[in-house]
N, C-alpha and C positions, 0 to 999 in steps of 0.2 A: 333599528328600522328607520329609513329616511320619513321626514313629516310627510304628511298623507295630505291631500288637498278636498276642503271640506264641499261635498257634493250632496245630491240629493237624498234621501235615504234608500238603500240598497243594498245589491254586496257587488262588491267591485276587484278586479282581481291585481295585485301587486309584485312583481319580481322581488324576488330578493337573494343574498350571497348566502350558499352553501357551505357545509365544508366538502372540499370537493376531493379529489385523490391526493393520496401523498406522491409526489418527485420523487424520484429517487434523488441522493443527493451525488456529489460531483464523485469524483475517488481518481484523477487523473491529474493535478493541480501537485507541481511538486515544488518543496521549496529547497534552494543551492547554498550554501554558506563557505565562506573560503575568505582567501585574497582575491584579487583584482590585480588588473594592470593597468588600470586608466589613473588618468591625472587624479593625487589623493585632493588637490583643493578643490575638485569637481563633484567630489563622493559623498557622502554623508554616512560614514561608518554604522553598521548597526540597523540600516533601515530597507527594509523589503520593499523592492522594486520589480514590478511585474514585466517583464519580457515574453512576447508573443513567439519570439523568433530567432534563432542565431544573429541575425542582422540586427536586429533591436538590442539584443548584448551587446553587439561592437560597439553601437552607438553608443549606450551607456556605460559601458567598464572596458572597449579597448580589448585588446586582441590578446593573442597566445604571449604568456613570458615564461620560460623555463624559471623553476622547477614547478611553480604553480601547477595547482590540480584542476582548480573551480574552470578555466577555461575549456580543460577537454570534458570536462563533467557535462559543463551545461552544451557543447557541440553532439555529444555523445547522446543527452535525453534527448535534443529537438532530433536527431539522425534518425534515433529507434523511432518516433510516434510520438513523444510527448509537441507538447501544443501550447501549455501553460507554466509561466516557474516564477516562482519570488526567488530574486537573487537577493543576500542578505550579503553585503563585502565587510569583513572587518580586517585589522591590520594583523592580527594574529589571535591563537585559542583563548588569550584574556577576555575576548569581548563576547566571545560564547552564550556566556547565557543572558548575557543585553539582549543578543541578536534572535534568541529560543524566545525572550521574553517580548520582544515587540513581533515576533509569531505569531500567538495566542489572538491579535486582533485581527489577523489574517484568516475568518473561519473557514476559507475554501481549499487549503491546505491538507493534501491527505497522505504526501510522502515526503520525508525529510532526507538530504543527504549532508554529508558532511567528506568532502571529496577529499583523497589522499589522507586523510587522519584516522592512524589507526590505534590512537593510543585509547586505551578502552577505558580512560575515566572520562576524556569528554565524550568519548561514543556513550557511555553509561547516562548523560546527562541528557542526549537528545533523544535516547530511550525513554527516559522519564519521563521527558517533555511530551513525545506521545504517549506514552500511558496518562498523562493528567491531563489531556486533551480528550483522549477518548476515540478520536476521528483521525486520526494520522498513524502513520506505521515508518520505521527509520530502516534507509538503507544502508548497511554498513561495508566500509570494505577492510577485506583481510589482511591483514600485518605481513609486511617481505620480510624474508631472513635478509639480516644484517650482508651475510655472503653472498647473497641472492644463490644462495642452490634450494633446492626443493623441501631442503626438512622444515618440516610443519610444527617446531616446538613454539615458536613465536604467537603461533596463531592459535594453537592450544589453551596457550596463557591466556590470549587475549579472548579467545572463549569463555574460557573458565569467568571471569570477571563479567563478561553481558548476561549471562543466563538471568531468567526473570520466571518467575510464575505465570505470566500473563503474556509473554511470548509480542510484543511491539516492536521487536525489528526482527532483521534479519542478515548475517553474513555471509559476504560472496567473495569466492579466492579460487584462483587466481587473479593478477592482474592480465590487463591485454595491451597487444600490441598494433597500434595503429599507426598511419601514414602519419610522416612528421611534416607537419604541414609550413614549418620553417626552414625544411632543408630544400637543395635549391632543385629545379624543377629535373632537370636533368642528371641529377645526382638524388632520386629518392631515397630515403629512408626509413624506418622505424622510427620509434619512443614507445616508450611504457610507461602505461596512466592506467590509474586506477578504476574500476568498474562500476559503481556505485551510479555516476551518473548515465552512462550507459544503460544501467538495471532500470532505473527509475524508465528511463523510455520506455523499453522492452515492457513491464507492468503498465504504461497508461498505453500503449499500443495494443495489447492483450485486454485492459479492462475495454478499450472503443472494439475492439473487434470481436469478443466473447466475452466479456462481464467480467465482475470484478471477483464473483465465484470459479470461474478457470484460474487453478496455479498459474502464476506468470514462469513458467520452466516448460523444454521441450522447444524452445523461441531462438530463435536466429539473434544475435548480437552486432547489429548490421556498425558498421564500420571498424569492428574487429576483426584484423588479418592473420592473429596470432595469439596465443597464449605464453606466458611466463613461463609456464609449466604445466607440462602435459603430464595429467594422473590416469593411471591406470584401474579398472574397475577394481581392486583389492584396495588402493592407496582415496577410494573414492567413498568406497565402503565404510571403512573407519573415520572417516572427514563427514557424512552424514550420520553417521551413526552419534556424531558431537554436535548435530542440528546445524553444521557446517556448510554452503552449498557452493559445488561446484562450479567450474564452469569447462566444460570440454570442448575437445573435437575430436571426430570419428572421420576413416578413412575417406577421402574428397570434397569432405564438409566442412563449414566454416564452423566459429567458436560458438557454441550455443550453452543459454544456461541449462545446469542439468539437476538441481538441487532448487526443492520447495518449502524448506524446514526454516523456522522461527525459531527464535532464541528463546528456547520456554521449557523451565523442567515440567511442565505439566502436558501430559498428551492431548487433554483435551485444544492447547489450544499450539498443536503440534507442529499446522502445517500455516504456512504466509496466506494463502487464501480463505482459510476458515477465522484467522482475527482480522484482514481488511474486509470479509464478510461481515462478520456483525459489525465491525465499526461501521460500514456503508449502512446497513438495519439499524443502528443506533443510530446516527446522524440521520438518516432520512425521516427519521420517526420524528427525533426534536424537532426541524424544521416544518414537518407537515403536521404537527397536531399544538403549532403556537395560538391555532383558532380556539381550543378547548379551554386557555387560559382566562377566567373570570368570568367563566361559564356557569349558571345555576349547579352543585354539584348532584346533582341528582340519578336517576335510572334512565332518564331522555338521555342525559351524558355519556354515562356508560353504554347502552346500547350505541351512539352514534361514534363512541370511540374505536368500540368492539367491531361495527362493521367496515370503519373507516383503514385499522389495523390489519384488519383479515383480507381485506381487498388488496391492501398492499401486497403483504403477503403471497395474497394467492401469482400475483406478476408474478413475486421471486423464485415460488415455488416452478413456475411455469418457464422460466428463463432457464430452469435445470440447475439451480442452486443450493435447491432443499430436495432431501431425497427422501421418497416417499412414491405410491402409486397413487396416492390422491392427497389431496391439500391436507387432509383430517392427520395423515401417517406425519408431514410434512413438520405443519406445527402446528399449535393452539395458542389462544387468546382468553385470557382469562380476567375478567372484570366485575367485580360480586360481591356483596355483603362481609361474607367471608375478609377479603383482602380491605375492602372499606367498611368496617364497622365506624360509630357514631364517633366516638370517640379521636378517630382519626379524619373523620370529613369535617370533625370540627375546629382541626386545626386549620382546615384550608387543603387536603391535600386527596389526590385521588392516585389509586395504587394500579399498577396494567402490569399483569404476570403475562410473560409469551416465552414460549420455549420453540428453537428452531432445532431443527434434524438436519446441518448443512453438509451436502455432499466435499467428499475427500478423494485430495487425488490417487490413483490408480499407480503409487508410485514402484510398485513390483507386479511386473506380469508376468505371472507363471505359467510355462507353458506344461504340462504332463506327454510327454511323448513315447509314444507304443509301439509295437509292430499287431497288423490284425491280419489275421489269416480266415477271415470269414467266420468261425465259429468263435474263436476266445484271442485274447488280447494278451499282450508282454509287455509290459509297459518299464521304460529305462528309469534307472535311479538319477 
């Protein structure tokens, strides 16, 4: 409480700070790791540089150089939507986990790529990095056959090797095929670059336009004119059914992603929008209730956490995030003796149980189709 100014005796009325609603926090912030093509005695290998803009990249690392990835990656997120990206340049995958590890001070960071690498021990490392983060999800891209023909044993491997219990990224395959923006103007053509940073747009495009609860799938992959490889709904079937996700096209339409699945043996956390779900519930909570910290611990505390949580909450439920017909079905907050007995407030610590009920995408729709003849129904197998 600010000093009070000594006045007559009475009672006198004073403002004072709240704790007020939690922010949601960011979930559109991604951060690019690669090579560069700009001058190296200009760079400082290893260190996250914020870029608003395709234009703000030239300026800092310099333009398209074959075979480089990180160029079409980061044209590819600012194309779809994205807005925000830590370029992290090193000279090769040695410096990997320098560049994951000067990450970690970057906390506005909620999707990581690593463009063109599909070798899945350091994809396994930027996994990590978001699982021990908490707030971040990796996008990963899918491994080419050697041959470049369509069999998918490469990418099996390289599956097999990311699965995680806790599902923090996710891979997308095929590659696509975009305009080469170094062939000459009258003689257009192709290249094929990897999708990853392209994804990451498409997700912060989806989270500013429907939240970060809508699967980023079902989404236009806008400066994509082509796919590597076009799968058929059998050859698509078995590629999700390995938490693998697509990316199609359907007759007159452009490449769109078609696959919502996370790298996770575990169903619950199945699908990419139910873990950058709670990560968004987790990160918004740490940053909105830093006010509670060396707070008297007492039942004024808990009461003002518990309404403070539940009001959150109720937004997310209301944004269509949390499925339920009322808040109560939605989730609960739980804050009580029980979870804080003596013994544990006396260490300094207060416990906040909440359980969420977050809506899952609708990823098969079944249609049952009949013939009805006015009195009774035939319905086809």
């Amino acid at each position: 409480m600010t000093e009070f100014e000594t006045r007559a005796p009475g009672i006198y009325l004073q403002e004072i700070e709240t704790a007020g609603p939690i922010a949601g926090a960011g979930t559109s912030t991604a951060a690019l790791i690669g090579t560069v093509a700009g001058d190296p005695a200009n760079i400082v290998l290893g260190k996250p540089v914020l870029v608003t803009n395709w234009t703000s990249y030239l300026r800092e690392f310099g333009g398209f150089s074959k075979p480089l990835s990180l160029p079409y990656a980061v044209r590819g997120f600012f194309e779809n939507g994205g807005t925000l990206a830590y370029i992290v340049p090193v000279s090769d995958m040695s410096g990997l986990e320098s560049a994951l590890e000067a990450l970690t001070h970057n906390l506005d960071v909620s999707i990581v790529c690593l463009p063109g690498q599909t070798d899945f021990a350091n994809q396994v490392k930027v996994i990590n990095h978001c699982e021990a983060m908490g707030d971040r999800f990796a996008v990963l891209d899918g491994a080419r056959n050697p041959d470049n023909t369509a069999d998918t044993e490469p990418l099996r491997t390289q599956r097999d090797g990311l699965m995680t219990e806790r599902g923090f990224g996710a891979l997308y395959w095929p590659w696509i095929r975009i305009n080469d923006t170094e062939a000459p103007a009258n003689s257009p053509e192709q290249v094929t670059v990897a999708p990853s940073g392209h994804i990451a747009g498409v997700m912060a495009r989806s989270d500013n336009q429907r939240g970060v609860h809508k699967a980023p799938a079902n989404e236009v992959v806008r400066g994509a004119l082509n796919l590597e490889h076009h799968l058929n709904d059998a050859e698509q079937g078995v590629l999700n059914n390995l938490n693998i996700n697509a990316l199609r096209t359907f007759p007159g339409g452009p490449p769109m992603v078609w696959g919502a699945r996370a790298l996770s043996s575990n169903t619950a956390w199945r699908y990419v929008n139910v873990r950058r779900l709670v990560a968004y519930v987790s990160d918004s909570l740490l940053q909105g209730l830093r006010w509670a910290v060396f707070e008297p611990n007492n039942t004024a505390l808990w009461k003002a956490l518990e309404r403070t949580v539940t009001e959150f909450l109720t937004r997310v439920w209301q944004a269509g995030a949390l499925f339920g017909r009322t808040a109560e079905e939605a989730f609960y907050v739980k804050i009580d003796e029980e979870l804080n007995p003596a013994p544990v407030r006396e260490l300094g610590q207060v416990f906040i149980e909440i359980g969420l009920a977050p809506t899952r995408p609708a990823e098969q729709v079944v249609i049952q189709l009949g013939l009805w003849s006015g009195g009774g129904r035939v319905n086809e197998a």
